[in-house]
C-alpha positions in Angstrom: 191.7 174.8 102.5 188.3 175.4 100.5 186.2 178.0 101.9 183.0 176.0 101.3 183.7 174.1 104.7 183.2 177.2 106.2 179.4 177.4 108.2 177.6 180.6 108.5 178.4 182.7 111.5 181.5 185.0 110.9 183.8 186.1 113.8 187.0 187.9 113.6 189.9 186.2 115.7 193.0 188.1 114.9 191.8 189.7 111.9 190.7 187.0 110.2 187.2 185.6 109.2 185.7 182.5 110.8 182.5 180.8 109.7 181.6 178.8 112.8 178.9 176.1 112.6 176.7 177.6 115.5 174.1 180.2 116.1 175.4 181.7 119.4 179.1 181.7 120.3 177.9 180.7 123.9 176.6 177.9 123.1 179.3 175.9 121.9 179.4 173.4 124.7 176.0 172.4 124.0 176.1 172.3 120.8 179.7 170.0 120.9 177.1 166.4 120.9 175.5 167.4 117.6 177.8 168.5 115.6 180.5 166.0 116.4 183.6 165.8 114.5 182.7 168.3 112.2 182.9 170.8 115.5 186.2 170.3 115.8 186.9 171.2 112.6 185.3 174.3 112.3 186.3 176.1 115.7 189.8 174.8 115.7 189.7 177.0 112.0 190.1 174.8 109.6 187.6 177.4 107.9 190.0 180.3 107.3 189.8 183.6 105.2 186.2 183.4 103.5 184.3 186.3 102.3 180.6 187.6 102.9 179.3 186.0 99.8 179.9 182.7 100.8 178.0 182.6 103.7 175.2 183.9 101.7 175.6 181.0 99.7 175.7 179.0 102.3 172.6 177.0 103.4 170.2 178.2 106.4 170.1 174.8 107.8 173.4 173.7 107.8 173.0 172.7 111.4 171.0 170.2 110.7 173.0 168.9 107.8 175.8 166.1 107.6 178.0 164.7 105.7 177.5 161.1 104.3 180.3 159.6 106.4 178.6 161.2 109.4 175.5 159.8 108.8 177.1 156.3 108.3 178.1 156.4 111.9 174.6 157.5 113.6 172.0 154.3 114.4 169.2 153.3 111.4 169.4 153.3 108.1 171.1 154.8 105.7 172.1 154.1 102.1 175.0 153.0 101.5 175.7 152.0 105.3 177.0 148.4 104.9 176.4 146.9 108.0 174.0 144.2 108.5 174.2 140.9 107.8 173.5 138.9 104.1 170.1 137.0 106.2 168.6 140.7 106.7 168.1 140.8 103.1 165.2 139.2 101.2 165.5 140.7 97.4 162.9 142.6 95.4 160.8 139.9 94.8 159.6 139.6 98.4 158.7 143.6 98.2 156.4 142.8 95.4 154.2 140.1 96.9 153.0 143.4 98.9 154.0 146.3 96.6 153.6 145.5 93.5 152.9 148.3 91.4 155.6 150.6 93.2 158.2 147.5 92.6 156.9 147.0 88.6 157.4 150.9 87.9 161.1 151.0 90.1 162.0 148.2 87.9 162.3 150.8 84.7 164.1 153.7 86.2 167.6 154.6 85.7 168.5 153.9 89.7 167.2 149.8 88.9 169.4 149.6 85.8 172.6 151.8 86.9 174.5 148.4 87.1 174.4 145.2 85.6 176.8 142.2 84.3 178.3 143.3 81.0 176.4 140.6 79.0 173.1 142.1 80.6 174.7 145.4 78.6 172.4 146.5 75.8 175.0 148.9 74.6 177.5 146.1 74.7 175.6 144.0 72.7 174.5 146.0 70.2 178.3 146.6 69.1 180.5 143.4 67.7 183.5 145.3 68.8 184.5 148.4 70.1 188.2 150.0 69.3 189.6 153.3 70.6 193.5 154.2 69.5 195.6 156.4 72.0 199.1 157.1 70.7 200.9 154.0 70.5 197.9 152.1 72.3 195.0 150.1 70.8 192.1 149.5 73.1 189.1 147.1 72.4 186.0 145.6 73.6 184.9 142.3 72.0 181.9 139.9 72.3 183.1 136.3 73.1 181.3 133.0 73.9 182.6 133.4 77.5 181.5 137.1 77.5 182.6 140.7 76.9 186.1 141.1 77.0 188.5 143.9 77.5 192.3 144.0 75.2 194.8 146.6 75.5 197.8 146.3 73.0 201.1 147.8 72.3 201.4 146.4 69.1 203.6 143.8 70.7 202.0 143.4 74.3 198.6 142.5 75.2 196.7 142.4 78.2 193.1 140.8 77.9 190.3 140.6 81.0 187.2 139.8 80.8 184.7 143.0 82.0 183.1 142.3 85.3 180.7 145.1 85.5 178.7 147.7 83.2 177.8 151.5 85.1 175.2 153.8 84.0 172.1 153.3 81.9 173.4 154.7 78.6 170.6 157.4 79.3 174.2 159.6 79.3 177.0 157.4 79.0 177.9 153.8 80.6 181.3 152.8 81.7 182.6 149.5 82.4 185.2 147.5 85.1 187.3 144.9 84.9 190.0 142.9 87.5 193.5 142.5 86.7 196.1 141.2 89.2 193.4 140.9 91.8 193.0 144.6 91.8 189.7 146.7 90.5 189.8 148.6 87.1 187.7 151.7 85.1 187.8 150.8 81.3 189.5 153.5 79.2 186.3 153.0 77.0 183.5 155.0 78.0 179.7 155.0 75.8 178.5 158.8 75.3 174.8 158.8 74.8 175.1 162.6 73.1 177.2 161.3 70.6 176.5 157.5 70.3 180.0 156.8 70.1 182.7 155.3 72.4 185.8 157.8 73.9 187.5 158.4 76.3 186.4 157.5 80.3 186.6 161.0 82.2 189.4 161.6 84.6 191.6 159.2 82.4 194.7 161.2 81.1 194.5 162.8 77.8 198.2 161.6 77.1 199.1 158.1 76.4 200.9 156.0 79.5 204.4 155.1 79.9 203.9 151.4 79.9 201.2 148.8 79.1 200.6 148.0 82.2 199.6 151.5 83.5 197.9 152.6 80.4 195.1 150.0 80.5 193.1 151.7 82.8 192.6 153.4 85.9 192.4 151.3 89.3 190.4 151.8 91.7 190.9 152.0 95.8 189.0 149.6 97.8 187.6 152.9 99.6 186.3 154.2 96.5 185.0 151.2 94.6 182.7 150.8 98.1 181.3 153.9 97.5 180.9 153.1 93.3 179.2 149.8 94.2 177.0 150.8 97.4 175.5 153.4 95.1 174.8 151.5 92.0 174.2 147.9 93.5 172.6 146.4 96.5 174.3 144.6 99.1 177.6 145.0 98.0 178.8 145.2 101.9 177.5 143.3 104.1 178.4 143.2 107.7 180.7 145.7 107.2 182.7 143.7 104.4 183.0 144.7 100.8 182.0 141.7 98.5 180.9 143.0 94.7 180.5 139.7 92.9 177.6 138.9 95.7 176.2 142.1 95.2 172.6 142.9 93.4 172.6 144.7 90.3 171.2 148.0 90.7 169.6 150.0 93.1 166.4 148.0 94.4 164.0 148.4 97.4 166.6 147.6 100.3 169.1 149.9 99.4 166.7 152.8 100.1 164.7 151.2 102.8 167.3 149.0 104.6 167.2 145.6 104.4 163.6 144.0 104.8 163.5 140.7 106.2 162.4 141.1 109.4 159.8 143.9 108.0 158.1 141.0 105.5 158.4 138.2 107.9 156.0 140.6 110.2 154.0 141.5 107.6 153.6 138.1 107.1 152.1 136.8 110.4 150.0 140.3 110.6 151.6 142.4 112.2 151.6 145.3 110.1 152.0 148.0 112.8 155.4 146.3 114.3 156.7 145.6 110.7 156.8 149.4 109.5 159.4 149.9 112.4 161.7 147.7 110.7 162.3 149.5 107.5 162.6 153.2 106.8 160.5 155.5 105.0 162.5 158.4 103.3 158.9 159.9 102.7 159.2 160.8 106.9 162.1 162.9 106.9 162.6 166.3 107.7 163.3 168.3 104.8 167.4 168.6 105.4 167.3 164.7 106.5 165.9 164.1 102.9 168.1 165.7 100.8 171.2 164.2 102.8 169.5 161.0 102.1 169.6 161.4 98.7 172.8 162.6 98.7 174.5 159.7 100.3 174.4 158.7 96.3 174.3 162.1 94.4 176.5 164.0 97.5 175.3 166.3 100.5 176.2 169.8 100.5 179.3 168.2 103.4 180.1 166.1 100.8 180.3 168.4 97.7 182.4 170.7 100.0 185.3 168.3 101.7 185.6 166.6 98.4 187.1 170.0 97.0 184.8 170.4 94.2 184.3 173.9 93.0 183.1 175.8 90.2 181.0 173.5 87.1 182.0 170.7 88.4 179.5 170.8 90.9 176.6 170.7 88.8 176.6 167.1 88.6 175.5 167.0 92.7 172.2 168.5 92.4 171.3 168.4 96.6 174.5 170.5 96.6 172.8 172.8 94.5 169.5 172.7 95.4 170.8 173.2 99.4 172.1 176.7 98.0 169.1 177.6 95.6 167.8 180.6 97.4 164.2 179.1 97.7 165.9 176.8 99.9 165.6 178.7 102.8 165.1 177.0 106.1 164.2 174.1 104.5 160.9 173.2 103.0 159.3 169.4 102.2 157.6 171.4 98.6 161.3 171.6 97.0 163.3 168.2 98.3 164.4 166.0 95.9 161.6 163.5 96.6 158.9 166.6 96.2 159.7 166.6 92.4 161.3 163.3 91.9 159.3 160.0 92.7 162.1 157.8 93.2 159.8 154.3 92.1 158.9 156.2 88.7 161.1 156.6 85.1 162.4 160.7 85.6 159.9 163.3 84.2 161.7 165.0 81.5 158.8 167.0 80.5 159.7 170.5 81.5 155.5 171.1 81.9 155.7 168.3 84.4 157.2 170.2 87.1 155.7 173.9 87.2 152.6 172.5 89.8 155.9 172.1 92.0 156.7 175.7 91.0 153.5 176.8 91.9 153.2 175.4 95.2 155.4 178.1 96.6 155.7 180.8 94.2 152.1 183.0 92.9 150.8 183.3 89.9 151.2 187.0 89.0 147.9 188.7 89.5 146.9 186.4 92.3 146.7 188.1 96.3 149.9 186.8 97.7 149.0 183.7 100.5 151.3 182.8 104.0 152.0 179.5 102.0 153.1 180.9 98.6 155.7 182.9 99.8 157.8 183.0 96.4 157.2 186.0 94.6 155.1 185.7 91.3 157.2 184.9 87.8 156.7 188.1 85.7 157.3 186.3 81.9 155.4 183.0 82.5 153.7 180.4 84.6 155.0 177.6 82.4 157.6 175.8 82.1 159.5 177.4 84.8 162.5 174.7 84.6 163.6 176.0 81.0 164.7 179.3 82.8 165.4 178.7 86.2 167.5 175.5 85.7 169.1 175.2 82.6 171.0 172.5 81.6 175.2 172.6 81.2 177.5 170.8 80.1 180.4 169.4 82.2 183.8 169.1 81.2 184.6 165.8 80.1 181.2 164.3 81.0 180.1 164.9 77.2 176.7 165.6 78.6 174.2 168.3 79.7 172.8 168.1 83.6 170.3 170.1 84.9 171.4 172.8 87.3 169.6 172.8 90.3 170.7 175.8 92.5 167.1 177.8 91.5 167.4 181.2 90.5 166.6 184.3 87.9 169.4 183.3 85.1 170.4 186.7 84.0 172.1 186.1 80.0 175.9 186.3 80.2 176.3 185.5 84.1 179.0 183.3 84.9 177.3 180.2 86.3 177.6 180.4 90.3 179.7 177.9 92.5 
């Protein structure tokens, strides 16, 4: 059993370590209501053996954190939930008879574009045909009159689909999905921005298949491919059923803020006050609400923990991170995703851009220290703080560098921490 599922309060019941999701032992019973399931889990010991350091690790709110299928089951909003009906949705377009800037600018970012029909593609269209050779295996991509399509040969079979779907921007890769036999498919053809080229999809297997029909991709559950399409399209469930062909491309306005038909049909007749109860603001939420809400897409530090994920690999879920950055703390609305991050703009990649967020906790050295900048001053510089305390790494088989955000002094040579 991972020891990240562990919470931080130790107790030793026959000699072992428990990390038990709860401030005072005697509370339990009141405590049973809020931290449901999850309860269970730990005090029946599902958290077994764990050491000191990781419930330093661990974050100081965990109480107030969930995982994403938790928060799927509580009432309101929340990505990815699925639930309401097609008629609660009314598109982008309605948000921007109100909203229009905020809907022009969300139009450009990386969340709109992270799906999109293949011949929408620009990748795809700027390449005739794409060919990748693994052992006795050809694989290609090829522009037709009817569309993009997908060929795997043997040299004397072939299997041909037409490509259904494009992920990812290209800003660091784009991967692609097909159907075949009524099931759901990942391409074994995968576009790395770094090197411009085509390879291999991560997670496929480095050796070749035992047969044609395995090695032409890799199929996906039903379970997962809801989770792929509820985070890169909108509306891909609705009342409760999974239906990608009727889904929106990309994220847009309702997948953040629920579905907004009953908020613009008040707006509409005036009634601004009663419409603004029917959507969501993320802006409101506590600090710990707002980074689960963000990672219902990019993982919450639940999430990142009963998935198993360990090590490097968990650089790519950067609430995870930033839940067990030491700045952290009890939680603080100056360091949530959405503090840095304006989710309706394209992503700051400036590394000047963010050191005002830097300084809105942590003193400039000199300077008399304040009750709110408790961070201590920076004793090389006061800009540019992301080059050192979040550098950039690169995966294993992501071909790509992501920005670590577990903020901290990077001493040279230190292994990077889980």
């Amino acid at each position: 059993m991972n020891a990240g599922l562990c919470l931080p309060k130790r107790s030793s019941i026959f000699g072992l370590e428990f990390w038990i999701g709860i401030r005072d032992w005697n509370s339990q019973s009141m405590r049973m209501n809020r931290l449901g399931s999850r309860f269970v889990w730990q005090v029946l010991g599902t958290c077994l053996l764990v050491s000191f350091a990781t419930r330093a690790q661990s974050p100081q709110t965990i109480a107030d954190q969930f995982s994403t299928a938790e928060r799927l089951k509580k009432p309101g909003w929340w990505p990815t939930k699925g639930n309401a009906p097609k008629d609660e949705y009314v598109g982008p377009a309605a948000c921007t008879r109100c909203h229009s800037d905020i809907a022009a600018s969300q139009k450009t970012t990386p969340m709109a574009r992270t799906a999109r029909p293949p011949s929408d593609s620009e990748l795809l269209r700027s390449h005739d045909k794409v060919d990748l050779s693994q052992g006795p295996y050809k694989y290609e991509m090829t522009r037709t009159a009817e569309g993009e399509v997908y060929t795997t040969t043997d040299g004397q079979q072939t299997i041909s689909e037409p490509l259904t779907w494009a992920f990812g921007t290209g800003n660091h890769g784009q991967s692609y999905l097909f159907e075949h036999q009524g099931s759901l498919y990942e391409t074994r053809l995968t576009y790395y921005q770094s090197s411009q080229t085509f390879g291999l999809t991560p997670n496929h297997p480095l050796s070749p298949a035992e047969s044609l029909e395995k090695a032409i991709g890799r199929k996906i559950s039903s379970a997962e491919a809801q989770k792929c399409f509820g985070c890169h399209t909108t509306a891909s469930s609705v009342s409760g059923v999974f239906t990608p062909s009727k889904a929106t491309p990309g994220v847009t306005c309702e997948v953040c803020h629920g579905p907004g038909a009953a908020h613009a049909a008040a707006e509409k007749n005036g009634f601004r006050d009663e419409g603004a109860a029917f959507v969501l603001n993320p802006a409101r939420l506590a600090p710990a609400d707002s980074v689960d809400f963000c990672g219902a897409c990019h993982r919450t530090w639940w999430d990142v923990n009963q998935d198993g994920f360990t090590g490097i690999a968990t650089l790519r879920f950067p609430a995870y991170r930033l839940e067990k950055s030491r700045c952290w703390g009890n939680g603080d609305a100056r360091i949530t995703c959405m503090a840095c991050h304006d989710p309706h703009q394209l992503l700051a990649k400036e590394p000047a851009s963010y050191d005002q967020r830097c300084l809105s906790c942590h003193k400039i050295s000199g300077s008399e220290p304040k009750a709110d900048h408790p961070g201590a001053a920076c004793t090389v510089s006061t800009k540019d703080c992301v080059t050192c305390h979040m550098p950039k790494y690169e995966t294993p088989e992501m071909h790509t560098k992501f920005t670590d955000h577990m903020i901290r002094v990077v001493k040279k040579d230190a292994p990077i921490p889980d």
